[in-house]
LUMROSE-835506 format. One record per residue (C-alpha): x, y, z; residue in one letter. Coordinates in steps of 0.2 Angstrom, whole numbers, padded with zeros to 4 digits, always signed. Each point is the difference from the previous one (the first is absolute). Example, Ala and Ser with C-alpha at 12.3 -4.5 7.8 and 13.67 -1.06 7.14 Angstrom:
<rotors>
+0062-0022+0039a/+0006+0017-0003s/
</rotors>
This chain:
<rotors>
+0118+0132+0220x/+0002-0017+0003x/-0018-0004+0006x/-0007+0013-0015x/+0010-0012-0013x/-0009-0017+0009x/-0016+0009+0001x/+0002+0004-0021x/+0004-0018-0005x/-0011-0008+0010x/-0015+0013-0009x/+0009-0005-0014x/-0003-0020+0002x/-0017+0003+0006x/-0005+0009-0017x/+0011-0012-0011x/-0010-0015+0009x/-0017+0010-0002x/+0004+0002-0020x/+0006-0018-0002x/-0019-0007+0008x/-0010+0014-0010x/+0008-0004-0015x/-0002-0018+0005x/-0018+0001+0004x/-0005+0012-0015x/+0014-0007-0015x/+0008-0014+0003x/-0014-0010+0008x/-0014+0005-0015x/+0012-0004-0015x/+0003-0018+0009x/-0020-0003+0002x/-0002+0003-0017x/+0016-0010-0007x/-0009-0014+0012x/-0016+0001-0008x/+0006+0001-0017x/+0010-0017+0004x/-0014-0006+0008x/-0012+0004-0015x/+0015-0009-0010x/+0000-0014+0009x/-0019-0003+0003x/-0002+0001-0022x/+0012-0017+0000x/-0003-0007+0016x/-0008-0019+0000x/-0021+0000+0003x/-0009-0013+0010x/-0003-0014-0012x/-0019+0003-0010x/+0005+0017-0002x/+0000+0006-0016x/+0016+0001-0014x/+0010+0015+0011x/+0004+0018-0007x/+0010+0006-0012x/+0020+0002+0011x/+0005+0018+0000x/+0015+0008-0006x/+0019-0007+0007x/+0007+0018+0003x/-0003+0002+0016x/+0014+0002+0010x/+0016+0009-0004x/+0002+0002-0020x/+0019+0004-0006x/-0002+0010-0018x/+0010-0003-0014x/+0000+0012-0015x/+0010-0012-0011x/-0013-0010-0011x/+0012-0015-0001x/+0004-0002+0019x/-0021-0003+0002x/-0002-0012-0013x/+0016-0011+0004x/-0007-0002+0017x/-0010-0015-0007x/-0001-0012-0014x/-0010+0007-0017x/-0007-0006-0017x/+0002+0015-0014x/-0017+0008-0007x/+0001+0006-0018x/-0013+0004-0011x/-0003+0016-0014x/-0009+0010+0014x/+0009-0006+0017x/+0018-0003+0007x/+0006-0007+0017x/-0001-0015+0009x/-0011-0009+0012x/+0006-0006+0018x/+0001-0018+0008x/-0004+0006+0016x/-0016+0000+0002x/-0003-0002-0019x/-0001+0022+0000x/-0003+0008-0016x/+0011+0015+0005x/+0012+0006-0013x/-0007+0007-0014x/+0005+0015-0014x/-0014+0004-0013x/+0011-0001-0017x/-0011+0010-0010x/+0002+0019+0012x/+0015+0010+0002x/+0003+0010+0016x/+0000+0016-0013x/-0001+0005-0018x/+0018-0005+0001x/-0002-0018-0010x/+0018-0004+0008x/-0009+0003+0018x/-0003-0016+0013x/-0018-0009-0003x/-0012+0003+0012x/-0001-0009+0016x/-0016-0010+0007x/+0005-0013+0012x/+0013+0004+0012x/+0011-0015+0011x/-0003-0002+0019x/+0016+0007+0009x/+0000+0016-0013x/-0008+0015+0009x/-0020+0002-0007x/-0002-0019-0007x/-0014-0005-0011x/-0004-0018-0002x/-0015-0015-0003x/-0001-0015+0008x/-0011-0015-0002x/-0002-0014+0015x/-0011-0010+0010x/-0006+0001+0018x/-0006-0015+0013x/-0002-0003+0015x/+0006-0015+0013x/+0011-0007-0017x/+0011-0011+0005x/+0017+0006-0007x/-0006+0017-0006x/-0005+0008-0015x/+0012+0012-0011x/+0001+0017+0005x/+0010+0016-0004x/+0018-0006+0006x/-0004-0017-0008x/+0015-0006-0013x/-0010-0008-0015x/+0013-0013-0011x/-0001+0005-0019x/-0007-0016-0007x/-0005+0004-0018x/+0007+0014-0012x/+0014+0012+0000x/-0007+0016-0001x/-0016+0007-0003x/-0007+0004-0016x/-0015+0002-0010x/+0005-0017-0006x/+0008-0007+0014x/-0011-0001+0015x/+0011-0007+0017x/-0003-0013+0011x/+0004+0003+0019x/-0003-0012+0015x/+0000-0003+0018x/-0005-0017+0013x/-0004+0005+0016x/+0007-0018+0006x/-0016-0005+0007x/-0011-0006-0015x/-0003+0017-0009x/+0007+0004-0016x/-0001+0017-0010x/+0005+0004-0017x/-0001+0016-0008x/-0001+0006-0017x/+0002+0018-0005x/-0002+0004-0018x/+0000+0017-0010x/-0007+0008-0015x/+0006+0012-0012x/-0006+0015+0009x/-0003+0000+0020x/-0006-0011+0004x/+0005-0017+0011x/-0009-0018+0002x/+0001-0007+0017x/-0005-0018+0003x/+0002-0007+0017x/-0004-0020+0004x/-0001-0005+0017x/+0002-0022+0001x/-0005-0007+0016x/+0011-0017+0001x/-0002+0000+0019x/-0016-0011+0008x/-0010+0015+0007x/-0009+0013-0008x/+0007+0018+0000x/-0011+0015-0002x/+0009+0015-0010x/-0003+0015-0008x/+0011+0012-0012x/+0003+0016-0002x/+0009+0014-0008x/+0008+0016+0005x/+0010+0016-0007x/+0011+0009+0015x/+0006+0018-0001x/+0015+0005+0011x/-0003+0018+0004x/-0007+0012-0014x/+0014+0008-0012x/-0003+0018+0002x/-0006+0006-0016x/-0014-0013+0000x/-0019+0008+0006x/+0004+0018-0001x/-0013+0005-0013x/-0018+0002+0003x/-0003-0003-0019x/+0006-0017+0000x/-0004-0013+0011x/+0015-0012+0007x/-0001-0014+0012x/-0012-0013+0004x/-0011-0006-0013x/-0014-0013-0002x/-0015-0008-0008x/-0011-0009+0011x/-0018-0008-0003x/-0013+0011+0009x/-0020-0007-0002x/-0001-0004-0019x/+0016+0008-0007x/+0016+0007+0006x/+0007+0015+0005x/+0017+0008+0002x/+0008+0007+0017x/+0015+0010+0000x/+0009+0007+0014x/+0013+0013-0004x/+0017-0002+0013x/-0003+0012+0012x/-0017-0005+0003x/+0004-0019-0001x/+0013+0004+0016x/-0017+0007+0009x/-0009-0017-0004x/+0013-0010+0006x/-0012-0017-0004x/-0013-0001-0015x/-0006-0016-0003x/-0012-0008-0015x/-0012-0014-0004x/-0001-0003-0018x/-0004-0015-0015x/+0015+0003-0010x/+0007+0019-0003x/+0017+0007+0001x/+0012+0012+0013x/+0018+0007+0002x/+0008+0014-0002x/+0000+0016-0013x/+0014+0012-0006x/-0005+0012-0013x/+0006-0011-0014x/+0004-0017+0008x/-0010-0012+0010x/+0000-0018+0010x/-0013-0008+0001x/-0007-0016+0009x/-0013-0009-0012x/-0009-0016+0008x/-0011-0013-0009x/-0014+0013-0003x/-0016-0015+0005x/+0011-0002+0017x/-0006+0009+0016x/+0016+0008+0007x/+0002+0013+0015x/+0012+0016-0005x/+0006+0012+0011x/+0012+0015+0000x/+0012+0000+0014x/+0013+0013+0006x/+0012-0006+0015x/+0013+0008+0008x/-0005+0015-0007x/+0011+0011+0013x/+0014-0008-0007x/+0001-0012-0015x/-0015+0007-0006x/-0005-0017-0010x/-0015-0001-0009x/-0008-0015-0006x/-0014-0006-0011x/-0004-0019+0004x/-0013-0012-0005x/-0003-0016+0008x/-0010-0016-0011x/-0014-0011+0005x/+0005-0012+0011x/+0000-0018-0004x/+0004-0018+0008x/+0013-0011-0010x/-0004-0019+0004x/+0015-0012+0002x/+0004-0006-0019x/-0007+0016-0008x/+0008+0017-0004x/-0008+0017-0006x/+0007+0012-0012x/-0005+0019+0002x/+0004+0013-0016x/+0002+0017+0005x/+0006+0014-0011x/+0010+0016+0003x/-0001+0016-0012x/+0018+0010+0004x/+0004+0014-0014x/-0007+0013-0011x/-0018+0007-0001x/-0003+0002-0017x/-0018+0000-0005x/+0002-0015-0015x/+0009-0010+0013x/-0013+0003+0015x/-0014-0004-0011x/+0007-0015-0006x/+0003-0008+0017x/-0017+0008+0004x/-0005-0011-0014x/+0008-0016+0001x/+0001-0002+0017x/-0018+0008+0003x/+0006+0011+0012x/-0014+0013+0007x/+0006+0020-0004x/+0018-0005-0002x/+0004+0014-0013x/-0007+0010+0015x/+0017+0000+0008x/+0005+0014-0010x/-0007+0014+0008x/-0013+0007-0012x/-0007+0012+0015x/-0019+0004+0003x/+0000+0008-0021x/+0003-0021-0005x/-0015+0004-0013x/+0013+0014-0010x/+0016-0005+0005x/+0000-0019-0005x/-0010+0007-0017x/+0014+0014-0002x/+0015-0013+0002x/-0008-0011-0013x/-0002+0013-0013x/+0018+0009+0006x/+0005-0019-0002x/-0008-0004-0019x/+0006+0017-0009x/+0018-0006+0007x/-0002-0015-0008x/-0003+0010-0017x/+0012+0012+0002x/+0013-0006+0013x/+0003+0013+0011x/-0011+0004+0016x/+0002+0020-0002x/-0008-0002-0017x/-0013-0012+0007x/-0004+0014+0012x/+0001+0013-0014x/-0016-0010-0008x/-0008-0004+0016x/-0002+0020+0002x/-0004-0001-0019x/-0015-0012+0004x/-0007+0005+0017x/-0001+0022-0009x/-0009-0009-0013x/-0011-0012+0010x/-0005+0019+0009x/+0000+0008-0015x/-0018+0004-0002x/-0001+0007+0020x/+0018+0011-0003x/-0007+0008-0014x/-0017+0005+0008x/+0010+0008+0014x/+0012+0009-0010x/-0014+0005-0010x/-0008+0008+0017x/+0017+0008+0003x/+0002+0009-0017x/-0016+0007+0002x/+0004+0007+0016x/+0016+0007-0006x/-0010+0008-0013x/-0010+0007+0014x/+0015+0009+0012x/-0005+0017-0008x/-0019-0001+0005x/+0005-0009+0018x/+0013+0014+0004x/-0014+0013-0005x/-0012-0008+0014x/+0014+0000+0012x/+0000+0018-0001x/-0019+0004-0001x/-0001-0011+0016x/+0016+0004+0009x/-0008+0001+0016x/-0011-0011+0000x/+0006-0018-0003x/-0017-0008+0000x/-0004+0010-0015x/+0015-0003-0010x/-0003-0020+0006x/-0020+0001-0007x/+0005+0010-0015x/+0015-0013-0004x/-0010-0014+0001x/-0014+0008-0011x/+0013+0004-0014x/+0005-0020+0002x/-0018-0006-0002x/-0002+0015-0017x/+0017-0008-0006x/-0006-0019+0004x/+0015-0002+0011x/+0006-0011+0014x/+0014+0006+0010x/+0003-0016+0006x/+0002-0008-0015x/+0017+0003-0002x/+0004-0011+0018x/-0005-0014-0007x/+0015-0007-0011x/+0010+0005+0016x/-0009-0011+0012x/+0000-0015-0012x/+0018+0002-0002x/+0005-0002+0020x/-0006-0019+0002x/+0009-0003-0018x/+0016+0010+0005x/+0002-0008+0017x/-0005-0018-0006x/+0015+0003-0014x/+0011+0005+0014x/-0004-0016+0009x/+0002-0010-0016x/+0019+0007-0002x/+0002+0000+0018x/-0004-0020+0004x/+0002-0010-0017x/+0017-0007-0002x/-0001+0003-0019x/+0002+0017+0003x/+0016-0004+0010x/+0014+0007-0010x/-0011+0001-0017x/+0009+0015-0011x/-0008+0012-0009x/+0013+0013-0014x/+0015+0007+0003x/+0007+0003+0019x/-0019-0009+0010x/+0005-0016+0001x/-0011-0005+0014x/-0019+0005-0001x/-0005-0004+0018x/+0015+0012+0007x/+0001+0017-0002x/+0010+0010-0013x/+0017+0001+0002x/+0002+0016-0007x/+0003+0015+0014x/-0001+0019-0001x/+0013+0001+0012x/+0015-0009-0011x/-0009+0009-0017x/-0007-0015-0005x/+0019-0012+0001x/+0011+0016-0007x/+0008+0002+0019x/+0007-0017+0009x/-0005+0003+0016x/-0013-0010+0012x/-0014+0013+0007x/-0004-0014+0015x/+0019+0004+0008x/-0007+0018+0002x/+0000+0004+0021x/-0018+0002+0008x/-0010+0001-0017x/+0009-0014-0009x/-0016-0011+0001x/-0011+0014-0008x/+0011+0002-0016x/+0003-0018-0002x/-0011-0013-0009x/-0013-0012+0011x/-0013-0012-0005x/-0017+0000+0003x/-0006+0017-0001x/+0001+0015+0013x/+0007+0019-0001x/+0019+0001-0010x/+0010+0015-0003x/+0007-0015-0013x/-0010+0005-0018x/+0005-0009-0013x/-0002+0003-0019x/-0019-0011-0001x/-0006+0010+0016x/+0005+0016-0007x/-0011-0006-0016x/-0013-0004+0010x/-0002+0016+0010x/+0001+0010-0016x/-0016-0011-0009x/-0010+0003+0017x/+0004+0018+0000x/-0003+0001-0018x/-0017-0009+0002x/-0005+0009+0014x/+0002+0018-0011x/-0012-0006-0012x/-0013-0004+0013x/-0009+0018+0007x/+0008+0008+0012x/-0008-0004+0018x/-0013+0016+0005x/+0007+0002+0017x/+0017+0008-0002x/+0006-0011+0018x/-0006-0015-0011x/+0009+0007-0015x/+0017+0001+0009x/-0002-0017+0009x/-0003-0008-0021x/+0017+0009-0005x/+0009-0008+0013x/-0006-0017-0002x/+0012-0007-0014x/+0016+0005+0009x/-0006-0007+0016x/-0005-0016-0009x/+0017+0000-0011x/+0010-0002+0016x/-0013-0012+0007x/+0001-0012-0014x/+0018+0001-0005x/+0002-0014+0014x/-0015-0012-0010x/+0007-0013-0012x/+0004+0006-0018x/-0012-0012-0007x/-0015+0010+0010x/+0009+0018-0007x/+0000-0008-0018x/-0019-0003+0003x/-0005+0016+0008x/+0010+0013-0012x/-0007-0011-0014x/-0014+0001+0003x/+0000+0017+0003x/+0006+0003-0016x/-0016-0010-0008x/-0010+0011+0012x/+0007+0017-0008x/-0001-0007-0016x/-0016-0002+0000x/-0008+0015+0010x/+0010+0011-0011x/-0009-0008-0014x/-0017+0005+0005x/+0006+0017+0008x/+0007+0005-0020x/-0017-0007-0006x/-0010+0010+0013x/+0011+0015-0003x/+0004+0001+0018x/+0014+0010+0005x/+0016-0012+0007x/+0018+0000+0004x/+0006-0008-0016x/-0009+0010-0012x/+0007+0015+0011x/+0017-0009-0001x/+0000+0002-0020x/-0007+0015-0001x/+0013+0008+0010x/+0014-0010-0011x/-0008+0007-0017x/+0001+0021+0008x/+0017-0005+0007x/+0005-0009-0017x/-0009+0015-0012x/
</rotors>
């Protein structure tokens, strides 16, 4: 017994020290090469060239190593010294170390409809877990006594706080003959000023460059999980004799771990579906961009940086660099604006206008100038519908012209069917020769339809992206165009207090979501809108192949439940415009005396009334 038991834990040692060197060699020993080369990679961006090299590279992010969280807002910004940021669009405050532009609120955007809600977060401190931040510096190589970098305290010189009128001052002396002083300014909207002069008062020349760059710590999890919207990288870079934009969505910027750029001017940083920051150098300066993402097993940081021109400061001179840095809304009069006065390349391109950029930016100005008239966007998309059936007027009325006729002509089409029962090229011959007696095109009435699918999904992208039709109310219980209707089948429309969503296994299915997709969820406009597609449908002719004719029945209850997930704005549109559609095939169907479900409809009520 005694030898057994010796025998056991020496097995057992033997495979205890065969796991610890397998999980050695296969875990441990893998995760520590790449931490090493990621410090490597760190350390080679700010390590010192050989003199007569050029300026350096722009330093990377500070979070490497272990990172301790905080959740509390006020523990991350009293970790260092801060100047206030107040303005009618922005809240926050900047940091002295490093000069970050890392804590901002955008003052104009509630969380929710609730207007008593928090604003809406853009810039985030470092030491919060997913912090968002700008900063601005200079890079160089064999300088004596150093440039500033990321950890570098600036002393507040000039100003208090920072204002559209009160730009602040900051500074910082290496101690060796350079001096750099730092003025940020801001606008009324979102846009800061960054002027940077480098003094040499030393007795050798220096050789410098700056740069610019927004850091991302990790990816908050609602952001990139559309295929609609693009979020992530973004950027305008010059490209033979004009520019061109590059985006890079965030799951397919952690595949491309490294993009870089040459450009003359341009812009890049990072896009949400409503916000933005963005790097904006001296658009005649050559610059090199690139889109980094390190540590992405852990940290998960993504970067868009952009380094300057280099250039040598003799002794006695200094430079000055002016760089800007859009962080806020993209609203289109504000992006084109900037566009404008900064002669920025496709900057009101940052909102996502997709590949249908010729009808969505057209349907967002018009949606945009009738709710100027009227005041509210679901009117505006009530007159939109109004204008684009009467822009189509002409080819609707041919088409349900076409279809009148070939209501009219059901009788004589079921009489072929049953002279040609069994043979179907007969009954297809003799069909075709009743069209061409009649002067009739079957396909006519397709038409109206295939026009409206680019229309339909560029309004859909127009509702989905602009932030105008963020939280923009329509009547009574819509108070938000761009999300669904709040109304639900399952609580009869409000009258029972209870939340479908808690609901075991299908509570997902009979709750509300956003952007589209099947719901057992039918509210009061998606109920309105199956109706006017089924009511529209009954007027056309009935399909000749009686599969077909079963498939047509189903359609509006499966797209009922299909587009009770869409936002209202769309449902408003699509029901609307049904209605216009009925309206006006009914019109020519009572002229042509062609049998329809409305006529039936009163005739039925007059024998039940008499």
């Amino acid at each position: 017994m005694k030898n057994e038991n010796t025998r056991n834990m020496v097995i057992f040692a033997v495979c205890t020290a065969a796991i610890l060197i397998l999980y050695q060699v296969f875990v441990m020993g893998p995760q520590m090469e790449r931490r090493k080369a990621a410090q490597e990679a760190a350390a080679a961006e700010q390590t010192v060239a050989p003199a007569g090299g050029t300026a350096g590279a722009v330093p990377g992010s500070t979070a490497t190593g272990a990172l301790t969280f905080v959740t509390d807002r006020t523990q991350a910004l009293g970790r260092v010294p801060r100047i206030p940021v107040s303005t009618p669009t922005l809240q926050g405050s900047l940091s002295l170390q490093g000069g970050r532009i890392d804590d901002l609120f955008l003052k104009n955007y509630r969380q929710t409809i609730d207007p008593s809600s928090p604003y809406e977060e853009l810039f985030r401190p470092q030491g919060m877990e997913h912090a968002y931040f700008a900063q601005f510096g200079w890079t160089g190589q064999n300088i004596t006594g150093g440039v500033p970098g990321p950890n570098t305290v600036w002393r507040l010189t000039g100003g208090s706080s920072l204002t559209p009128t009160t730009p602040v001052t900051l500074t910082w002396d290496n101690g060796q003959g350079l001096r750099f002083t730092r003025q940020i300014a801001i606008d009324a909207q979102y846009m800061f000023t960054v002027t940077d002069t480098v003094a040499n008062l030393g007795t050798a020349p220096v050789v410098i460059a700056p740069y610019g760059r927004i850091e991302r710590q990790g990816v908050p999890p609602a952001l990139g999980k559309t295929q609609i919207l693009h979020e992530g990288a973004i950027g305008t870079f010059s490209k033979g004799d004009g520019y061109a934009t590059t985006q890079l969505k965030y799951g397919d910027w952690a595949k491309k771990p490294r993009e870089e750029f040459e450009s003359t001017g341009g812009w890049l940083g990072m896009t949400d579906k409503y916000w933005m920051a963005a790097l904006i150098p001296p658009q005649t300066e050559p610059v090199k961009a690139e889109f980094v993402v390190t540590d992405a097993d852990h940290y998960n940081i993504h970067e868009a940086r952009m380094l300057g021109e280099a250039r040598t400061i003799n002794p006695g001179r200094q430079i000055t660099e002016v760089q800007h840095l859009f962080a806020g809304a993209k609203r289109n009069e504000i992006l084109s604006a900037y566009e404008k006065q900064y002669d920025l390349p496709r900057f009101i391109y940052a909102i996502d206008w997709g590949f249908l950029f010729f009808l969505t930016r057209p349907i967002f100005l018009l949606v945009e100038f009738f709710n100027g008239l009227v005041g509210n966007f679901g009117v505006a998309i009530l007159l939109l519908t109004l204008t684009i059936k009467l822009i189509m007027f002409p080819l609707a009325n041919k088409s349900y012209e076409s279809l009148s006729k070939m209501r009219k002509l059901q009788p004589q089409m079921e009489k072929i069917k049953e002279q040609h029962k069994d043979d179907p090229q007969a009954q297809q011959k003799a069909t075709m020769e009743l069209y061409q007696k009649e002067k009739i095109n079957p396909l006519a009435g397709c038409l109206p339809i295939l026009v409206q699918i680019p229309v339909f999904y560029a309004l859909y992208k127009v509702l989905y992206v602009t932030i105008e039709m963020r939280h923009a109310p329509f009547f009574g219980w819509i108070r938000d165009l761009s999300a669904p209707d709040p109304t639900n089948i399952w609580t009869l429309f409000g009258l029972i207090p209870w939340d479908p969503s808690s609901a075991p296994l299908i509570g997902g299915l009979l709750s509300h979501h956003t952007g589209g997709g099947f719901t057992l969820a039918l509210s009061v406009l998606a109920i309105i809108y199956g109706f006017t597609m089924w009511l529209q449908q009954a007027m056309n002719p009935p399909a000749p192949d009686p599969v077909q004719r079963q498939i047509f029945a189903f359609m509006p209850i499966v797209f009922t439940f299909i587009m009770a997930g869409f936002p209202a704005g769309l449902l408003v549109y699509w029901a609307w415009n049904n209605i216009l559609s009925i309206a006006q095939q009914y019109f020519i169907m009572h002229r042509f005396k062609a049998e329809n479900p409305i006529d039936d409809f009163f005739s039925k009520l007059k024998k039940t009334a008499s």
